[in-house]
C-alpha positions as CSV (number, residue, x, y, z in Angstrom):
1,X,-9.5,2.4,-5.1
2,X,-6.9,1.2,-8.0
3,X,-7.4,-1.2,-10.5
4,X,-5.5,-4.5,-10.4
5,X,-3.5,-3.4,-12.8
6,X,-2.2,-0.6,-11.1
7,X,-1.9,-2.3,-7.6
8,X,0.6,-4.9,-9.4
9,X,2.4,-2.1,-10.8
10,X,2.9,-0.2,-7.8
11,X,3.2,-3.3,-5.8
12,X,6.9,-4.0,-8.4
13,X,7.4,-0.2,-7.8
14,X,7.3,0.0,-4.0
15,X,9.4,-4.0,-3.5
16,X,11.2,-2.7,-0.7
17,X,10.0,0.5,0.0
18,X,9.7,2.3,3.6
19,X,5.7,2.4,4.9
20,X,6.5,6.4,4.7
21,X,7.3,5.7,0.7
22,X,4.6,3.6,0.3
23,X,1.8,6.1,1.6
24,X,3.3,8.9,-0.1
25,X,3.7,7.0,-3.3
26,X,0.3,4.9,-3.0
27,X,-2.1,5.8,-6.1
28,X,-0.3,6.5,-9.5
29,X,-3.0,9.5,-10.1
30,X,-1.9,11.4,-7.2
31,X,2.0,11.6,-8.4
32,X,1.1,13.1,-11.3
33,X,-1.5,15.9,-10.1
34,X,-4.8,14.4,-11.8
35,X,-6.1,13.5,-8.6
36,X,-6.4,14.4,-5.1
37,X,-6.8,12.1,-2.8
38,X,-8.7,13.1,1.0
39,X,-6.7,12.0,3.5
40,X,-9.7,9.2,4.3
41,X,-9.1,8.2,1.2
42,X,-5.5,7.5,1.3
43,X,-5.7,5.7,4.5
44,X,-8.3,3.9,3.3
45,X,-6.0,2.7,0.0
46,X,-3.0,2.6,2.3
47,X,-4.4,0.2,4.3
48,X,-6.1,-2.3,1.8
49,X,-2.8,-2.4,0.1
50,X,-0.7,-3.5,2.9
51,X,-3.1,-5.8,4.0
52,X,-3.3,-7.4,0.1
53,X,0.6,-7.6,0.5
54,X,0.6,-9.0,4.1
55,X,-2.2,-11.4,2.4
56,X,0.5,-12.3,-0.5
57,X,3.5,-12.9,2.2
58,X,5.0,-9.7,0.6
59,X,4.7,-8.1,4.1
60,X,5.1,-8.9,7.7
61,X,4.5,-7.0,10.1
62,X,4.9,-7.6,14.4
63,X,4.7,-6.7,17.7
64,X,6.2,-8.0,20.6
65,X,8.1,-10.2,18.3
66,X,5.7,-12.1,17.1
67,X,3.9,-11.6,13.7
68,X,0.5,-10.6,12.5
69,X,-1.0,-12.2,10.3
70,X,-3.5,-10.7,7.2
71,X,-6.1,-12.8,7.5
């Protein structure tokens, strides 16, 4: 997982950003080469983080045209 610290800053980084950006852009460590992440283990960042922003109101997502919720 990231520290908090790191999920604000790539939360300011990725304001905006495509769900394709944000999964390939999703743990600082990784852009720079000092770690690898599994591709559990992205997934399983990717998908806390969109639900912390979807918890926030940063992110909606729907279906059927109505939205889901985070909680």
């Amino acid at each position: 997982m990231i520290t908090i610290e790191q999920y604000e800053n790539r939360k300011e980084t990725l304001e905006g950003a495509s769900m394709v950006t944000i999964w390939e852009n999703i743990h600082p460590d990784s852009l720079s080469g000092e770690i690898t992440l599994s591709f559990y283990e992205e997934k399983e960042l990717f998908l806390w983080f969109i639900e912390r922003l979807m918890n926030e109101g940063k992110v909606k997502l729907g279906n059927g045209g109505e939205f889901l919720t985070g909680q």
